[in-house]
C-alpha positions as CSV (number, residue, x, y, z in Angstrom):
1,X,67.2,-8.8,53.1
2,X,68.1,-8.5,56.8
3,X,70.6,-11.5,57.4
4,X,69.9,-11.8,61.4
5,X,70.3,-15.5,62.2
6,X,71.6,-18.1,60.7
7,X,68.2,-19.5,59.5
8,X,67.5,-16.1,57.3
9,X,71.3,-16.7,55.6
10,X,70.2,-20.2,54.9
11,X,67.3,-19.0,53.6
12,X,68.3,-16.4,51.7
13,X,71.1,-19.1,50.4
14,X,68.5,-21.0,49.0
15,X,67.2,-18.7,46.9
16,X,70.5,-17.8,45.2
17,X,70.9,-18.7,41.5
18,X,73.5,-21.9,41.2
19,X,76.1,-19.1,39.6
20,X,75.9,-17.1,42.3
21,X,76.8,-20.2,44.9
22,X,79.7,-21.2,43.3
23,X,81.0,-17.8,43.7
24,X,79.9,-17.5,47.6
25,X,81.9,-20.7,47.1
26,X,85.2,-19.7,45.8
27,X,85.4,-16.7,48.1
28,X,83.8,-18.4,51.1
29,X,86.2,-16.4,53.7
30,X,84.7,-13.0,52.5
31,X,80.7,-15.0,53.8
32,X,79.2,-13.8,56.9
33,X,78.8,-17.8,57.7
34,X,81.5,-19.7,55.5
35,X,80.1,-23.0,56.8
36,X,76.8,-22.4,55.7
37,X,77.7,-21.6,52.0
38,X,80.0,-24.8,51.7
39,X,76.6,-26.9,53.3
40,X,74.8,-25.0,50.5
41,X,77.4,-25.9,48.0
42,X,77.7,-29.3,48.9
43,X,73.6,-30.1,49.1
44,X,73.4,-28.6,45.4
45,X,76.9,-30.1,44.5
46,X,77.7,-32.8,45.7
47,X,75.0,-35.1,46.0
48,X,75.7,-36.3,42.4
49,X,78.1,-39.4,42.3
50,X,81.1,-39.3,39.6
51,X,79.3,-41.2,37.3
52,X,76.4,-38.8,37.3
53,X,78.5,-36.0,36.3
54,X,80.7,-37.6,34.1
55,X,77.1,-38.6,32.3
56,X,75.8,-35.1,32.5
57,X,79.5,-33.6,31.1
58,X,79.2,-36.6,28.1
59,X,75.6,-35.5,27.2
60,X,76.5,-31.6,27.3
61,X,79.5,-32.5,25.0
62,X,77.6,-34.3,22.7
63,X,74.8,-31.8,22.0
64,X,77.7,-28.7,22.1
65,X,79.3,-31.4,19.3
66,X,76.3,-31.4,17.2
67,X,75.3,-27.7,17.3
68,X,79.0,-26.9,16.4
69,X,78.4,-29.8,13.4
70,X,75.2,-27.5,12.6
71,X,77.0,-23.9,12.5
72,X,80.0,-25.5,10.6
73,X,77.6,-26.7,7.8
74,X,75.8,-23.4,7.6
75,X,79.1,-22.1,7.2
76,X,80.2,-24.2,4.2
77,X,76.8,-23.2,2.3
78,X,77.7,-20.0,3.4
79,X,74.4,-19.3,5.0
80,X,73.9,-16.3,7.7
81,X,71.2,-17.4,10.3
82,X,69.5,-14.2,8.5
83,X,69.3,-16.0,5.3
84,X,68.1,-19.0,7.0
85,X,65.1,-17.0,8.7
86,X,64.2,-15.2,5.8
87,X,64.0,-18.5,3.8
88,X,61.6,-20.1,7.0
89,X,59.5,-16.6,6.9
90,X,58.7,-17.1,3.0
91,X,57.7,-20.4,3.4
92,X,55.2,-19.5,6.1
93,X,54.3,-17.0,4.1
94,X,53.8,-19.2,0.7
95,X,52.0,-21.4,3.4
96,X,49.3,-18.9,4.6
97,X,48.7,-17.8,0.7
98,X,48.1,-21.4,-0.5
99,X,45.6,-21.5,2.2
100,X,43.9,-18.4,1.7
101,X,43.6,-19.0,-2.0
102,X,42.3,-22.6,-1.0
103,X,39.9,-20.8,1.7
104,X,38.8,-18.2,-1.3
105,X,38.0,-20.6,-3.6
106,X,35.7,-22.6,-1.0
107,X,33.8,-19.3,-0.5
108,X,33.5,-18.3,-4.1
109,X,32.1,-22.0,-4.9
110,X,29.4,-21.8,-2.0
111,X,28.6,-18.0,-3.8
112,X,28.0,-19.6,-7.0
113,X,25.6,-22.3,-5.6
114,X,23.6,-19.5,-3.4
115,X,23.7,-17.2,-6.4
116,X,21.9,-20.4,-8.5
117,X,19.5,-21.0,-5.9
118,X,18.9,-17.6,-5.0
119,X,18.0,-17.1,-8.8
120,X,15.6,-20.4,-9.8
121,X,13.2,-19.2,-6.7
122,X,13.0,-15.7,-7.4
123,X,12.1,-17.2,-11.1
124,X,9.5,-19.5,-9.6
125,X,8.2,-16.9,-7.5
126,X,7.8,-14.4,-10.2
127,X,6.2,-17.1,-12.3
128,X,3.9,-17.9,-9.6
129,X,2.8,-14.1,-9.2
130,X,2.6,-14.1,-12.8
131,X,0.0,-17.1,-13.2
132,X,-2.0,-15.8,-10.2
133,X,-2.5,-12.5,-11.5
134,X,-3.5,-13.6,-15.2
135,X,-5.9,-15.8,-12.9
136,X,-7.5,-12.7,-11.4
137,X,-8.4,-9.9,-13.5
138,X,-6.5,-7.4,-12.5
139,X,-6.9,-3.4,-13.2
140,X,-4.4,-1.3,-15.5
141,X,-3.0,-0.1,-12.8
142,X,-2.1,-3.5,-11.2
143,X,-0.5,-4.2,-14.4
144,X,1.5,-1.1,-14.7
145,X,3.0,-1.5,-11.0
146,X,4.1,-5.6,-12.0
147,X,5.2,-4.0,-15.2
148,X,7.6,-2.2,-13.2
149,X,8.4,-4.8,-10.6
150,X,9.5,-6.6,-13.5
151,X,11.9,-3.9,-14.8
152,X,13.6,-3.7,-11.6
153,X,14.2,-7.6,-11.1
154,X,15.7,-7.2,-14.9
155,X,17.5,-4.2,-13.8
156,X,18.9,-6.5,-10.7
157,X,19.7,-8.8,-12.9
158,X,17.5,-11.6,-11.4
159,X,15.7,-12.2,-14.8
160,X,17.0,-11.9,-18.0
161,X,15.9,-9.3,-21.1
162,X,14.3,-12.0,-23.1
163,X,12.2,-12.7,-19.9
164,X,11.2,-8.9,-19.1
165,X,10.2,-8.9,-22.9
166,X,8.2,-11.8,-23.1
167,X,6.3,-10.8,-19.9
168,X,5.8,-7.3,-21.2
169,X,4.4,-8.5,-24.1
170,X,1.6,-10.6,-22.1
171,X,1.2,-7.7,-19.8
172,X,0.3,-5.0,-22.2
173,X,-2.0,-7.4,-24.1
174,X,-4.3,-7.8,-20.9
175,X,-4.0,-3.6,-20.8
């Protein structure tokens, strides 16, 4: 940045980290415009009253008091921050695999109730075809083909052996 005028160097002043001021601060005879850096130091500075920084010193001391209390009690269990971030990791990790078991679970329940529903209305379904076609008289060839439908829902395991038999047996005898 240019400095040209006073109003760019107060500009440019303002935009300065607080670190930075204190420095143009201690070495204010090396500035381009010493007055302006002390009225930048003092607006940042010195607006707080002696009470207010004797507050703000209290309350930094206090929370600089507890953290060393912390790091001092980590060091009498002899615990590395490591240690103490591998231990928070694993119980994350314990965490997410209690809730994916619990989420597994939920989904192999719903299966089990889909499976059972999914297996009583092929069975009524079949039964249904079953009674309709004794109903009609149908051909031997008719027959054959529902003898074979029938192997294949045994096969997929939607009716059970003693079931294929039986209907075999009622099949063939209309043959």
């Amino acid at each position: 940045m240019a400095l040209k005028s006073e109003q760019s160097f107060k500009e440019y002043l303002k935009k300065l980290s607080d670190d930075t001021i204190i420095r143009y601060y201690s070495d204010v005879e090396y500035s381009p415009f010493p007055i302006l850096v002390i009225q930048e130091y003092t607006r940042r500075f010195e607006q707080k009253t002696k009470t207010e920084i004797l507050k703000d010193l209290k309350y930094q001391t206090r929370l600089a008091k507890k953290k060393t209390q912390e790091i001092s009690q980590m060091a009498k269990k002899h615990k590395l921050i490591d240690d103490v971030t591998k231990q928070k990791s694993q119980e994350i990790v314990e965490q997410a695999k209690r809730k994916g078991f619990k989420i597994s679970e939920k989904i192999s329940d719903k299966r089990h109730v889909l499976s059972s529903k999914l297996k009583t209305t092929a069975k009524s379904k079949i039964q249904k075809t079953v009674n309709v076609s004794k109903s009609l008289k149908s051909s031997k060839k008719e027959n054959l083909e529902l003898l074979e439908s029938l192997a294949k829902l045994k096969d997929a395991g939607v009716i059970t052996a003693k079931e294929f038999q039986e209907k075999k047996k009622k099949l063939l005898s209309t043959i």
